[in-house]
PyMOL Python script that loads the backbone (N, CA, C, O; Angstrom):
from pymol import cmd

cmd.read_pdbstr("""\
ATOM      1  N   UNK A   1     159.984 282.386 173.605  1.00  0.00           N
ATOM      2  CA  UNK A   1     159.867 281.240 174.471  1.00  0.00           C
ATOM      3  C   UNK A   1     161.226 280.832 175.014  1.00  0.00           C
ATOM      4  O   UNK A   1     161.306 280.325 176.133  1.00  0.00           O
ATOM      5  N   UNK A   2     162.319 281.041 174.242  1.00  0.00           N
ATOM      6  CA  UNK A   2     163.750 280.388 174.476  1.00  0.00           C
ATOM      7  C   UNK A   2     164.526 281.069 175.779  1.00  0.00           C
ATOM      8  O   UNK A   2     165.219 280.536 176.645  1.00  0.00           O
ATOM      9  N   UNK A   3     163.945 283.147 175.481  1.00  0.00           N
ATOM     10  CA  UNK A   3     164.772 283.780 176.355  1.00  0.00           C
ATOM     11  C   UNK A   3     164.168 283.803 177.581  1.00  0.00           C
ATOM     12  O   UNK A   3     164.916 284.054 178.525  1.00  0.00           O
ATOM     13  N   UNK A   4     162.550 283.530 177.915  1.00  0.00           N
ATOM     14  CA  UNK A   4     161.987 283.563 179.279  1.00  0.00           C
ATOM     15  C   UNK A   4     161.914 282.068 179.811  1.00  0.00           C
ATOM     16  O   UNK A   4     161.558 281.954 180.984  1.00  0.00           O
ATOM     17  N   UNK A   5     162.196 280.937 179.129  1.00  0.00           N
ATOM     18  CA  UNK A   5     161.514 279.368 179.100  1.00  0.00           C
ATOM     19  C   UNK A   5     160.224 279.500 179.600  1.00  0.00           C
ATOM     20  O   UNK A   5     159.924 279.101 180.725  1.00  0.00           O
ATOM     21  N   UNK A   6     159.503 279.990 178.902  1.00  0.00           N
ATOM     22  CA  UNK A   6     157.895 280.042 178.838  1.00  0.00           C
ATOM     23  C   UNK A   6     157.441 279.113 178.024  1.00  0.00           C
ATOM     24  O   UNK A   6     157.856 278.978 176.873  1.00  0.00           O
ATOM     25  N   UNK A   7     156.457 278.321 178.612  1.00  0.00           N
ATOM     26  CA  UNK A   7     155.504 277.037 177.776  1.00  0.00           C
ATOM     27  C   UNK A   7     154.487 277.132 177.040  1.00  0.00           C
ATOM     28  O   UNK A   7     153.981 276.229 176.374  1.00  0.00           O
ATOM     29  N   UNK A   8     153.934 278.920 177.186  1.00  0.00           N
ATOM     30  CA  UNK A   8     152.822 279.696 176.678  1.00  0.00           C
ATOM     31  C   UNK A   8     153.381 280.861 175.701  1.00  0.00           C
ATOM     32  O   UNK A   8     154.496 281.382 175.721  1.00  0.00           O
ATOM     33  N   UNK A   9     151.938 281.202 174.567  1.00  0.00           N
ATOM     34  CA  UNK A   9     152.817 282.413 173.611  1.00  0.00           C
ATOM     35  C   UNK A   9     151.730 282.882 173.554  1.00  0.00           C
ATOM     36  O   UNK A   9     151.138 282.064 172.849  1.00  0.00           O
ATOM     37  N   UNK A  10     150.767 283.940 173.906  1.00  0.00           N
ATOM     38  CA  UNK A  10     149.728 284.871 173.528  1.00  0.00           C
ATOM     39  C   UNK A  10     150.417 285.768 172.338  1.00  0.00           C
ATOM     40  O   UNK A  10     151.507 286.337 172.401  1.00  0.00           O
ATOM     41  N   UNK A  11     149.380 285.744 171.100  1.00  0.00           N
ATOM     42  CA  UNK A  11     149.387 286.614 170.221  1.00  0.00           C
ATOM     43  C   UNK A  11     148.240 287.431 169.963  1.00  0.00           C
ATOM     44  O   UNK A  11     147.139 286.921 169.754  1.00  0.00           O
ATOM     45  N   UNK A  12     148.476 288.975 169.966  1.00  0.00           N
ATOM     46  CA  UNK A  12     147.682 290.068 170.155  1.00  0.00           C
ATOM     47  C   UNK A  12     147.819 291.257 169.210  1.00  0.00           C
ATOM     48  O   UNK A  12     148.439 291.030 168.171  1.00  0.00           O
ATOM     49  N   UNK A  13     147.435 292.247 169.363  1.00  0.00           N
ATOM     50  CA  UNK A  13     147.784 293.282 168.338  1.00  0.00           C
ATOM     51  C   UNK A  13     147.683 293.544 167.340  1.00  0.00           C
ATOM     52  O   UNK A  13     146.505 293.748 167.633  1.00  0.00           O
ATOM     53  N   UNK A  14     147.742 293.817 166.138  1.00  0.00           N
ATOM     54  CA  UNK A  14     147.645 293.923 164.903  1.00  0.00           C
ATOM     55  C   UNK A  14     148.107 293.005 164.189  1.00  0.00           C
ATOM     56  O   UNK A  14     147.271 292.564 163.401  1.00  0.00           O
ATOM     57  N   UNK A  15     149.248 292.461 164.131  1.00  0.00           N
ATOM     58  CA  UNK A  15     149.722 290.932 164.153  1.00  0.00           C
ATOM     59  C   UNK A  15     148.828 289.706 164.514  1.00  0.00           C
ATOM     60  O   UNK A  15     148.885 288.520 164.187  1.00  0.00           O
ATOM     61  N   UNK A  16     148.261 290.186 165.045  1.00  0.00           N
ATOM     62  CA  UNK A  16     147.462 289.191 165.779  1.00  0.00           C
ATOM     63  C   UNK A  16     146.495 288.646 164.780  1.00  0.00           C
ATOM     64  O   UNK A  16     146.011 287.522 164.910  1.00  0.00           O
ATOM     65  N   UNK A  17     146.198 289.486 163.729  1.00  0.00           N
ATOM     66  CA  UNK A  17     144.868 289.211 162.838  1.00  0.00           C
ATOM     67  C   UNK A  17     145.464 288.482 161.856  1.00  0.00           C
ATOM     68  O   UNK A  17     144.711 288.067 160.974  1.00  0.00           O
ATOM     69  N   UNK A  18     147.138 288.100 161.747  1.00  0.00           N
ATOM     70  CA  UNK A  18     147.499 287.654 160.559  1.00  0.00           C
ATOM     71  C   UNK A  18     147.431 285.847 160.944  1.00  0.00           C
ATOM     72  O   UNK A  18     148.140 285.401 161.846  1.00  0.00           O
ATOM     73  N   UNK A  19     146.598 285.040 160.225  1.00  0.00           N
ATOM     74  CA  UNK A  19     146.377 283.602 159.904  1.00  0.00           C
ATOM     75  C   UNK A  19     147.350 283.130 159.996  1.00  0.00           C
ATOM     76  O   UNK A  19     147.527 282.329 160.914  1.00  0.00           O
ATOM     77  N   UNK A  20     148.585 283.486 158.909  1.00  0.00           N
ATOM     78  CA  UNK A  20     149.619 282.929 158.680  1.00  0.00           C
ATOM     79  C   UNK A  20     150.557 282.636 159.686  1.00  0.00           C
ATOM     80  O   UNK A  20     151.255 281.635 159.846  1.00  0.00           O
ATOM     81  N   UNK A  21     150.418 284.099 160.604  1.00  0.00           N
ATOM     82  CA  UNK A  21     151.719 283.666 161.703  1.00  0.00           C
ATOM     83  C   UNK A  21     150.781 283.044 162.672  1.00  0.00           C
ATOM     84  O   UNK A  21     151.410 282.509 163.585  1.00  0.00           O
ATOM     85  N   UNK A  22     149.666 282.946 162.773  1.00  0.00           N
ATOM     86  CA  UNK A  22     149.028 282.054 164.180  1.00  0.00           C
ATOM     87  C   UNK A  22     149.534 280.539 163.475  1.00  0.00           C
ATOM     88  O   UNK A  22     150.061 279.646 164.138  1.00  0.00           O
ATOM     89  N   UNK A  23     149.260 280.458 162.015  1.00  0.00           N
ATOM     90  CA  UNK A  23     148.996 279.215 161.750  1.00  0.00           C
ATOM     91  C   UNK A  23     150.935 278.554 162.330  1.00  0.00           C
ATOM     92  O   UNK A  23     151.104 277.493 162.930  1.00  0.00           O
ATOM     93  N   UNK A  24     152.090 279.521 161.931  1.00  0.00           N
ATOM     94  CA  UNK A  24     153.123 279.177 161.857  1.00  0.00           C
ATOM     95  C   UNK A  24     153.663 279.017 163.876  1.00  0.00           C
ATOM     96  O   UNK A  24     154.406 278.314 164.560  1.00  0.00           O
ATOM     97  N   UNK A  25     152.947 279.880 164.017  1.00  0.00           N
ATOM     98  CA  UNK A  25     153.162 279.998 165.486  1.00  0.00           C
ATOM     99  C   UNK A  25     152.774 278.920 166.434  1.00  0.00           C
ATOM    100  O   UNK A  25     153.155 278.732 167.589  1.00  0.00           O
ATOM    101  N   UNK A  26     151.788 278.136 165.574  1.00  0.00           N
ATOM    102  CA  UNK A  26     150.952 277.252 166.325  1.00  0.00           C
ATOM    103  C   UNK A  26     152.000 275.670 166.071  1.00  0.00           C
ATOM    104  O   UNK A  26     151.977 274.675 166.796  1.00  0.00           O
ATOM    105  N   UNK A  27     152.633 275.831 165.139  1.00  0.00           N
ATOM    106  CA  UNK A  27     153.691 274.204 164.558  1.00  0.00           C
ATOM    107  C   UNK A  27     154.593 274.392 165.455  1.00  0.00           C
ATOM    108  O   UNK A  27     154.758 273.451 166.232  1.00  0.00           O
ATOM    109  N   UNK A  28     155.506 275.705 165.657  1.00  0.00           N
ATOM    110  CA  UNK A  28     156.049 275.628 166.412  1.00  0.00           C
ATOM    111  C   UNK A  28     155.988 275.532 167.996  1.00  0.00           C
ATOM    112  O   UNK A  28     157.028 275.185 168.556  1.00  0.00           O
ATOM    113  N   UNK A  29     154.935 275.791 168.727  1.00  0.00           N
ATOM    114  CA  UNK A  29     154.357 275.649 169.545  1.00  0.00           C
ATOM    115  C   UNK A  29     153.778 273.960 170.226  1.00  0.00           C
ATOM    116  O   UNK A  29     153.705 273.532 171.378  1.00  0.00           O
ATOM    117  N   UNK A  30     153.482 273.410 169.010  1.00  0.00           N
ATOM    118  CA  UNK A  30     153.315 271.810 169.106  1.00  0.00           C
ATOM    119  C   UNK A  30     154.960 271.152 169.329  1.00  0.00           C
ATOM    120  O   UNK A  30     155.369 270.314 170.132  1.00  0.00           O
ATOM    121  N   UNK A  31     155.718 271.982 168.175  1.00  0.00           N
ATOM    122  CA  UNK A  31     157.214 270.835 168.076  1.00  0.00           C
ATOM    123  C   UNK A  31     157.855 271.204 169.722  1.00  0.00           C
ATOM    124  O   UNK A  31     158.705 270.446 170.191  1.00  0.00           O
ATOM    125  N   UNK A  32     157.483 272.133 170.336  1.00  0.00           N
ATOM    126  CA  UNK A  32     157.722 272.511 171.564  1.00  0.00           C
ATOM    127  C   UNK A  32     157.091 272.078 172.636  1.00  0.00           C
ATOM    128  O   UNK A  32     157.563 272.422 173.720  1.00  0.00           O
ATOM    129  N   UNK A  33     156.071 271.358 172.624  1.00  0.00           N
ATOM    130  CA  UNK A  33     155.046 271.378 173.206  1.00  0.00           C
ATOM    131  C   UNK A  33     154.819 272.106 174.110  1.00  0.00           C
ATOM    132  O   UNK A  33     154.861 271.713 175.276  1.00  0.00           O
ATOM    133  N   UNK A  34     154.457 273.626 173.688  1.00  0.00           N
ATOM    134  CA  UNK A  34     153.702 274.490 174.519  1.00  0.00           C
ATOM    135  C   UNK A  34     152.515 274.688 173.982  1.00  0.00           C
ATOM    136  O   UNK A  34     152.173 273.964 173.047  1.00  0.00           O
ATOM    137  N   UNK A  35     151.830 275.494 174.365  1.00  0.00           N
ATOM    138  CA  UNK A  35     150.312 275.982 174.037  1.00  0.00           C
ATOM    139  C   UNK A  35     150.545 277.805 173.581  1.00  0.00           C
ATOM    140  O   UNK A  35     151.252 278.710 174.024  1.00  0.00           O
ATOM    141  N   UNK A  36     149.376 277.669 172.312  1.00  0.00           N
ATOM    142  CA  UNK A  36     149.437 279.361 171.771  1.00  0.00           C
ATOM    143  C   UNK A  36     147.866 279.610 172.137  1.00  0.00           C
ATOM    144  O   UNK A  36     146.822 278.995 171.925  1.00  0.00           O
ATOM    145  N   UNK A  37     148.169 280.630 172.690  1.00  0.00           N
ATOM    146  CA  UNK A  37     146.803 281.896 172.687  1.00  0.00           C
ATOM    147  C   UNK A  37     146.598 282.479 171.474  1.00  0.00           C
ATOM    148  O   UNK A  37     147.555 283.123 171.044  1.00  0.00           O
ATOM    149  N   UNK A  38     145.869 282.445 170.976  1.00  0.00           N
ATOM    150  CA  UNK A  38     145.437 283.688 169.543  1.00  0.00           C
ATOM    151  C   UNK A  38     143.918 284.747 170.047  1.00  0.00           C
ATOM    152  O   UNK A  38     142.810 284.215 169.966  1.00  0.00           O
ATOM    153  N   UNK A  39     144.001 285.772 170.392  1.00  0.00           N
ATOM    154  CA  UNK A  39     142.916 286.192 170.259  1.00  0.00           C
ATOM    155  C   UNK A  39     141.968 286.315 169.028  1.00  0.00           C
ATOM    156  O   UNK A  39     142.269 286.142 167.847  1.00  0.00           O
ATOM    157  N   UNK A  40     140.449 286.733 169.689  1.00  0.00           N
ATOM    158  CA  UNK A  40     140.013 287.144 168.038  1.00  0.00           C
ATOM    159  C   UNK A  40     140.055 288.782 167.517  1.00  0.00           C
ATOM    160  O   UNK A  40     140.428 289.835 168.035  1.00  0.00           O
ATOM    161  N   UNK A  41     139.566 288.461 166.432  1.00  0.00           N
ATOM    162  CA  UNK A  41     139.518 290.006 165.854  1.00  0.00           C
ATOM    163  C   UNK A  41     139.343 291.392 166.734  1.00  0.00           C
ATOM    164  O   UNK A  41     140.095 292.364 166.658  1.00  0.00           O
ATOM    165  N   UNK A  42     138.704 291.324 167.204  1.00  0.00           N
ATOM    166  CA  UNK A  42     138.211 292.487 168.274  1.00  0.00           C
ATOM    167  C   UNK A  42     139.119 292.691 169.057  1.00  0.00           C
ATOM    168  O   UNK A  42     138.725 293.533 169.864  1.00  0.00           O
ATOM    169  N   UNK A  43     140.518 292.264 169.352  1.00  0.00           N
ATOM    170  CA  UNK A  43     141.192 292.323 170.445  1.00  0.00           C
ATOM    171  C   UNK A  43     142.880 292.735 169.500  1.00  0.00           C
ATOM    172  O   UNK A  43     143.883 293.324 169.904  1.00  0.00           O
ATOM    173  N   UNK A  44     142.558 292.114 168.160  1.00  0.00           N
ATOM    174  CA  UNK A  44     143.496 291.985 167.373  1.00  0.00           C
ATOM    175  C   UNK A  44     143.912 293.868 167.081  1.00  0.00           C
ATOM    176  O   UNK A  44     145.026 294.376 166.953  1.00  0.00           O
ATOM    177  N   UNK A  45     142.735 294.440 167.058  1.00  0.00           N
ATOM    178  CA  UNK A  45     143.300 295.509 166.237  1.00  0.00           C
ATOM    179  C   UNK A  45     143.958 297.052 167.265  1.00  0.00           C
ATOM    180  O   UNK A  45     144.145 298.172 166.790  1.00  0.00           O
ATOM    181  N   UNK A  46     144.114 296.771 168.240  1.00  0.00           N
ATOM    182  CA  UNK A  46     144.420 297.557 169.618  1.00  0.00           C
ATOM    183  C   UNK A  46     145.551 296.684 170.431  1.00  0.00           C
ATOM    184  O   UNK A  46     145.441 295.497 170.739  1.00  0.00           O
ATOM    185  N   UNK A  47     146.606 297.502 170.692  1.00  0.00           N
ATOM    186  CA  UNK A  47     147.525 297.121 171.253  1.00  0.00           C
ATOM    187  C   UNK A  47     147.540 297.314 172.653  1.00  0.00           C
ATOM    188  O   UNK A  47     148.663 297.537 173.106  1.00  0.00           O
ATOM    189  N   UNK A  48     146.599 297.290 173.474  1.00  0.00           N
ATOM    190  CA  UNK A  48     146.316 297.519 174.642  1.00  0.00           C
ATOM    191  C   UNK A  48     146.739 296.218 175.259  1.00  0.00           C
ATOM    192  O   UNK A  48     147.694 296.104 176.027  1.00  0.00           O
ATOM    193  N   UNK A  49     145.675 294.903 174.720  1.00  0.00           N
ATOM    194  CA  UNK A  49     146.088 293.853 175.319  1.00  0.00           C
ATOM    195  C   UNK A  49     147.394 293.333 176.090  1.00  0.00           C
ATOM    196  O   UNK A  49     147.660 292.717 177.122  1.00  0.00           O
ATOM    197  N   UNK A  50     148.171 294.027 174.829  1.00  0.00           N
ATOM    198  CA  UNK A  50     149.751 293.814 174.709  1.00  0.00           C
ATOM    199  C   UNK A  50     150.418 294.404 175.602  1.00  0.00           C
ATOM    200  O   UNK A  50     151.430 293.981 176.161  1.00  0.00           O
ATOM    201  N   UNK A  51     149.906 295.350 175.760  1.00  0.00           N
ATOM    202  CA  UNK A  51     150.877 295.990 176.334  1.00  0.00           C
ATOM    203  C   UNK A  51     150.683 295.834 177.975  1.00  0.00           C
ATOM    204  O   UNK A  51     151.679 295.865 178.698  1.00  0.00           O
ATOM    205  N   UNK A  52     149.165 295.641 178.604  1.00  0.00           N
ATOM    206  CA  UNK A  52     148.893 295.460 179.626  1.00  0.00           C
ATOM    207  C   UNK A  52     149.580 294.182 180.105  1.00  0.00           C
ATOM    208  O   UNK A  52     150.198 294.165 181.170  1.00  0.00           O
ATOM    209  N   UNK A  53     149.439 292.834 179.108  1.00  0.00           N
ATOM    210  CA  UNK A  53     150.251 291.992 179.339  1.00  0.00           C
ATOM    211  C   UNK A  53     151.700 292.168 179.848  1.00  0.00           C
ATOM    212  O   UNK A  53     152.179 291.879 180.945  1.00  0.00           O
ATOM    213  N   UNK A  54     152.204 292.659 178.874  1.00  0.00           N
ATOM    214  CA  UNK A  54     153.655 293.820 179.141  1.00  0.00           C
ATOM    215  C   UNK A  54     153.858 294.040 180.301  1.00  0.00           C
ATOM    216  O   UNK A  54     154.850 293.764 180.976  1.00  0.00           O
ATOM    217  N   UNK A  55     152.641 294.701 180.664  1.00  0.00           N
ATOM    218  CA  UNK A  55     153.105 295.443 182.279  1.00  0.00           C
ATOM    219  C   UNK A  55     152.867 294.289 183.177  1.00  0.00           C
ATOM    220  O   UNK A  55     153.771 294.241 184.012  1.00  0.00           O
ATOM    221  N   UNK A  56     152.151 293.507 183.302  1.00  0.00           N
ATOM    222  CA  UNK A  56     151.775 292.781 184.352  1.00  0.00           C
ATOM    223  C   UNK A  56     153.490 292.128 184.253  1.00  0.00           C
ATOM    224  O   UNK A  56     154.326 292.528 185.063  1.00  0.00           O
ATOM    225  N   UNK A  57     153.769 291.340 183.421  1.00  0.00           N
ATOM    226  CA  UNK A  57     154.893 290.574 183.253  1.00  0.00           C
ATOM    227  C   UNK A  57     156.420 291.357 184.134  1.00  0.00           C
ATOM    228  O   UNK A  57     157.171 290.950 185.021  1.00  0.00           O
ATOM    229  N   UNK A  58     156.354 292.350 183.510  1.00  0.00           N
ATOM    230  CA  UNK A  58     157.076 293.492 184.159  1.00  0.00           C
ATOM    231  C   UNK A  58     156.999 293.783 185.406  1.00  0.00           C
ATOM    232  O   UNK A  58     158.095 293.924 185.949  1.00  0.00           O
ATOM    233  N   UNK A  59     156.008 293.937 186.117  1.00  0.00           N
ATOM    234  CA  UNK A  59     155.708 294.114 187.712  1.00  0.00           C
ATOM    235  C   UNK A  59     156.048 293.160 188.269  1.00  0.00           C
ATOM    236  O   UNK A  59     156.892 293.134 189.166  1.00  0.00           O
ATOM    237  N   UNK A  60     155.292 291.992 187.713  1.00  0.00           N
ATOM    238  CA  UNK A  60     155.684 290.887 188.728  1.00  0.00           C
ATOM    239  C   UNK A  60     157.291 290.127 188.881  1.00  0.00           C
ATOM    240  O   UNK A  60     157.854 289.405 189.703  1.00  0.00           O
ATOM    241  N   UNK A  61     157.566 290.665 187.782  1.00  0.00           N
ATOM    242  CA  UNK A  61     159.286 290.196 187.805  1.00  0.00           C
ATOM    243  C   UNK A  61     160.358 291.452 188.540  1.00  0.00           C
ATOM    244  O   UNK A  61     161.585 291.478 188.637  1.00  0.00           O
ATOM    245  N   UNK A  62     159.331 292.409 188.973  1.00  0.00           N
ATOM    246  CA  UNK A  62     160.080 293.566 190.353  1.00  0.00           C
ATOM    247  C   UNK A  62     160.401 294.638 189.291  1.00  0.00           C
ATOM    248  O   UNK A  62     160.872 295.551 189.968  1.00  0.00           O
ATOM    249  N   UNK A  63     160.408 295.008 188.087  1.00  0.00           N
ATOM    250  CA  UNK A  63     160.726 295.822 186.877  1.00  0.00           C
ATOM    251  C   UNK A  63     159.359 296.870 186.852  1.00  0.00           C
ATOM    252  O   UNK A  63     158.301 296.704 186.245  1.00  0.00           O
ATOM    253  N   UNK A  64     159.808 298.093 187.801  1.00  0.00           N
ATOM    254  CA  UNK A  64     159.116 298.987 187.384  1.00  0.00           C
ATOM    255  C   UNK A  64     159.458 301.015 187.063  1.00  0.00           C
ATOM    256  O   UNK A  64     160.529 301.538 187.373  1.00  0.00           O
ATOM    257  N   UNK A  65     158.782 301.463 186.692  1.00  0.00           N
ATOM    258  CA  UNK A  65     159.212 302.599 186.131  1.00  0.00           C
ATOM    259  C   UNK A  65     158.615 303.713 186.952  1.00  0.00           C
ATOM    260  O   UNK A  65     157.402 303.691 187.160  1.00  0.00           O
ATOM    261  N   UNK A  66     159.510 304.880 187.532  1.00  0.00           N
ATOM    262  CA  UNK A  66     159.117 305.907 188.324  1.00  0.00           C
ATOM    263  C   UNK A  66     158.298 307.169 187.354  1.00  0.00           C
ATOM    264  O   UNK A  66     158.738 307.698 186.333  1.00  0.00           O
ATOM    265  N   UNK A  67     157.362 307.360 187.847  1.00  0.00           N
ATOM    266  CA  UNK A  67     156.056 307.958 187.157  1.00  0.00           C
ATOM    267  C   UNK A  67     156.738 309.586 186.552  1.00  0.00           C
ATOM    268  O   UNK A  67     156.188 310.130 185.595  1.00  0.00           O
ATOM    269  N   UNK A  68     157.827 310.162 187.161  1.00  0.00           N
ATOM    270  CA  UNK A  68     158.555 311.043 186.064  1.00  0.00           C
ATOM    271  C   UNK A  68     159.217 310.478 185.132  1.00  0.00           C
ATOM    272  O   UNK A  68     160.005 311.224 184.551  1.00  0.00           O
ATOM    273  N   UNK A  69     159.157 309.063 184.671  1.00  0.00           N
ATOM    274  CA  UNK A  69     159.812 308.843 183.556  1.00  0.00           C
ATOM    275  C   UNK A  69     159.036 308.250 182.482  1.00  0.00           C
ATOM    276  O   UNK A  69     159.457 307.920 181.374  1.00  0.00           O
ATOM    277  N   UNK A  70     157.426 308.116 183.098  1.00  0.00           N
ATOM    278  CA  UNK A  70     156.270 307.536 181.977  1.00  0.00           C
ATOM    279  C   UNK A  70     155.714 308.532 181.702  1.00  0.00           C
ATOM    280  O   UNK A  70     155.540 309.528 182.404  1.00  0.00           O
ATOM    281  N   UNK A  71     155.230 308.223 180.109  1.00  0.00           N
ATOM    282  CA  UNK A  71     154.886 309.360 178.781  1.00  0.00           C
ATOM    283  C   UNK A  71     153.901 308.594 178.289  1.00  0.00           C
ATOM    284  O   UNK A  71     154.143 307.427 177.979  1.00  0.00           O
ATOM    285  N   UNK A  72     152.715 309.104 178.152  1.00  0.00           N
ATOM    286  CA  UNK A  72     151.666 308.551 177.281  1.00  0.00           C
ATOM    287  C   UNK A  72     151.184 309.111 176.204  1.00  0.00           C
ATOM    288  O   UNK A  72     150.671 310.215 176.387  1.00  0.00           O
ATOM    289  N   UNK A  73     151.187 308.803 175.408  1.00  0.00           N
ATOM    290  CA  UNK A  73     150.537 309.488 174.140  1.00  0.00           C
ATOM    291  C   UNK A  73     149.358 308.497 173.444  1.00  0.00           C
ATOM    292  O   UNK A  73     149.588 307.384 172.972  1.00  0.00           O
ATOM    293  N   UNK A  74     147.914 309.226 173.497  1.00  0.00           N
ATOM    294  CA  UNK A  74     146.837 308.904 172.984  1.00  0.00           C
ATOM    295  C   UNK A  74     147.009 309.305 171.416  1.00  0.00           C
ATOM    296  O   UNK A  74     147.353 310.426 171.040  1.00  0.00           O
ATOM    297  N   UNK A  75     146.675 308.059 170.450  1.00  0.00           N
ATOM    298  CA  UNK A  75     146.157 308.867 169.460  1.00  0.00           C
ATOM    299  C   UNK A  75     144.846 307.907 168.720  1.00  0.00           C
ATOM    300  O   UNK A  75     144.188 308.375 167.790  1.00  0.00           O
TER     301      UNK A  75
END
""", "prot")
cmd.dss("prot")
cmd.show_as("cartoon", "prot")
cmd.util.cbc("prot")
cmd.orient("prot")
């Protein structure tokens, strides 16, 4: 939040399923007064969300990558 001054924090990913850091994420988020996203389970265990987020954030701030230098690996 400090290095973008963003008022919002989506949490996703595998991380995402842990209670503890939504619960910790969420105090700090109040003493800030911003707002947290938590997805649910189903979204928690795939890092797709994340990463699509990723990209959108990335594009729209003019940050993009020439297609001989992207690598995908499925597993």
């Amino acid at each position: 939040m400090s290095h973008c001054s963003s008022q919002e924090v989506l949490i996703v990913g595998g991380v995402g399923c842990n209670l503890r850091l939504q619960e910790m994420m969420n105090i700090m988020c109040e003493e800030r007064g911003a707002k947290l996203y938590a997805t649910d389970e189903r979204f928690c265990i795939d890092n797709g969300a994340m990463i699509a987020q990723a990209g959108i954030e990335m594009f729209q701030s003019g940050t993009t990558t020439p297609w001989d230098l992207v690598t995908c690996t499925q597993r």
